[in-house]
C-alpha positions in Angstrom: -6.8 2.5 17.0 -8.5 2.4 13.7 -10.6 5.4 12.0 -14.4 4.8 11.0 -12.8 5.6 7.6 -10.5 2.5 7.6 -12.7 -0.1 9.0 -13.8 -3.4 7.1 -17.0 -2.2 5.4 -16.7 1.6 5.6 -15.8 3.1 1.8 -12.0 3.8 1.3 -10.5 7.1 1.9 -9.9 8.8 -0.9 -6.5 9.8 -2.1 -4.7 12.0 -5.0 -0.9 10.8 -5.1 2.0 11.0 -7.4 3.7 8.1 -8.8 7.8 7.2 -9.5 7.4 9.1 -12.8 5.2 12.0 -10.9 2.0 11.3 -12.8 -0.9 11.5 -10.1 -3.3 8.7 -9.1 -6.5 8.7 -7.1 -8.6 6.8 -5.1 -11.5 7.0 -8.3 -8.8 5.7 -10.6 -9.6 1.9 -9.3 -13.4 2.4 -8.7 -14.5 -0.6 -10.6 -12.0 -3.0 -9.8 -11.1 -4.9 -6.6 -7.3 -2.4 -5.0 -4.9 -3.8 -2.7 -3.4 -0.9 -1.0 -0.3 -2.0 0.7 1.4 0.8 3.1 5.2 0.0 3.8 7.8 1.8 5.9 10.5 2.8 3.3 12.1 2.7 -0.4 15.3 -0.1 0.1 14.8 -1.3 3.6 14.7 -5.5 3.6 10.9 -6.1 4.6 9.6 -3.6 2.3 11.8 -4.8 -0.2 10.5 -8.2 0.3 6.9 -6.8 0.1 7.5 -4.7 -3.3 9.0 -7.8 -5.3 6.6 -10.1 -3.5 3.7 -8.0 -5.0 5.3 -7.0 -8.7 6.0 -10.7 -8.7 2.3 -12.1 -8.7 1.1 -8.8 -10.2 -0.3 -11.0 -13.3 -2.0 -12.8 -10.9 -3.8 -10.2 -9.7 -4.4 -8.6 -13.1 -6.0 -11.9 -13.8 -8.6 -11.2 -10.7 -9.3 -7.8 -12.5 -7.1 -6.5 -9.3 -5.3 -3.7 -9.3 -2.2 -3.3 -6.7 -0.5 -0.1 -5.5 2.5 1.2 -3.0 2.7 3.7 -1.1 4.9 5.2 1.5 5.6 8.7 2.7 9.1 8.4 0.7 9.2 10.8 -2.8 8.7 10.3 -6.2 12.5 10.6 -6.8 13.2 7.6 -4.4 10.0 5.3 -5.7 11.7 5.6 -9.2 15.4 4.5 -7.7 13.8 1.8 -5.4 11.3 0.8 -8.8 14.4 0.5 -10.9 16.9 -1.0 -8.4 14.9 -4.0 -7.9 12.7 -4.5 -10.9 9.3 -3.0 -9.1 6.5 -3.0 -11.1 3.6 -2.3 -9.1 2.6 1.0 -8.7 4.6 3.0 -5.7 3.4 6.0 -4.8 4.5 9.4 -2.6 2.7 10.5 0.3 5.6 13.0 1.3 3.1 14.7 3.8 1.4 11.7 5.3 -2.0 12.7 4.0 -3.4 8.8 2.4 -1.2 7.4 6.0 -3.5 9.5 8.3 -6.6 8.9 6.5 -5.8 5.0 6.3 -4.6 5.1 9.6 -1.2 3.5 9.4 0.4 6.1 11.5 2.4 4.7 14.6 4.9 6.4 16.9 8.0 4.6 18.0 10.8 5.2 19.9 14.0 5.0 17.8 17.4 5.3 20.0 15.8 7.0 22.8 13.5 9.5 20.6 10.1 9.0 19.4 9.5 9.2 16.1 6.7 8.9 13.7 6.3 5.6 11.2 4.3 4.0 9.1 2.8 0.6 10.1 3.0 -1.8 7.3 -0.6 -2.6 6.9 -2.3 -3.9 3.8 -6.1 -3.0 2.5 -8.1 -5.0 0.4 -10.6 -3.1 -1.2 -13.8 -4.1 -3.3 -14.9 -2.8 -6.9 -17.4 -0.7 -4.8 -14.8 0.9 -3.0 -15.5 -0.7 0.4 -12.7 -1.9 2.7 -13.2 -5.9 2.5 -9.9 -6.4 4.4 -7.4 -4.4 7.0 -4.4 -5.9 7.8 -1.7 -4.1 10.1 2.1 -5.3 11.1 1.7 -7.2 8.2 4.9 -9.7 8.0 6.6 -8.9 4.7 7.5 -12.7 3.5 4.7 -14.2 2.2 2.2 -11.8 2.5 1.7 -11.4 -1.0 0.3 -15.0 -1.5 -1.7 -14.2 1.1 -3.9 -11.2 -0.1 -3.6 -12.7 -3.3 -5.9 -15.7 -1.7 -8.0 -13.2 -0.1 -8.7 -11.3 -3.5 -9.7 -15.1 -5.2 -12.6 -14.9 -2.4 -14.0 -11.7 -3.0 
């Protein structure tokens, strides 16, 4: 179930969020600009890996659009910068150790792994406006080919 906060047309949550190299970004950072915030599960794992390079990939593309494109995951800075370097990331990846931005963007799920419930992110995918509104919310996003796809999404704003 969705939050008021991350419904199409309600304004972005706000977040304040270190990077791979620990320098802090916030929500007021892309006011201006069109954001895609992509939430993914974890630094390494195949889908998410898919997602990163699939993003860092067209990130010209989007920089054409005036876009801007960030990461995030409740992994640390530490791992961003191994995952970054590993596989040639270059969008933006940042930590939300402590699930704050996850809980206010609502990408919390809870899923039993081997018999015990535990608590994950949903990959889900937010396109938001240079006003800051939420244009488009996208959860259980599939990995492959989902770039191209908010990229198309972001040519219609």
């Amino acid at each position: 179930m969705l939050n008021e906060g991350t419904s199409v047309g309600a304004i972005a949550p706000d977040f304040e969020l270190p990077d791979a190299d620990m320098n802090i970004a916030k929500m007021a950072d892309f006011r201006g600009k069109p954001l895609v915030l992509f939430f993914y599960v974890r630094d390494d794992t195949p889908g998410c890996t898919t997602e990163a390079i699939e993003f860092s990939d067209r990130e010209a593309r989007f920089a054409r659009l005036g876009c801007a494109v960030v990461g995030i995951s409740r992994d640390d800075c530490v791992r961003h910068g191994a995952f970054r370097e590993k596989h040639g990331i270059t969008v933006p990846l940042l930590a939300d150790k402590e699930g704050i931005a996850c809980k206010a963007y609502d990408v919390l799920v809870t899923r039993e792994v081997d018999g015990v419930q535990r608590v994950g992110v949903d990959r889900s995918t937010f396109v938001i406006d240079a006003a800051g509104v939420i244009r488009h919310a996208l959860h259980a996003v599939v990995p492959k080919g989902h770039a191209e796809e908010i990229l198309n999404l972001i040519k219609e704003l």
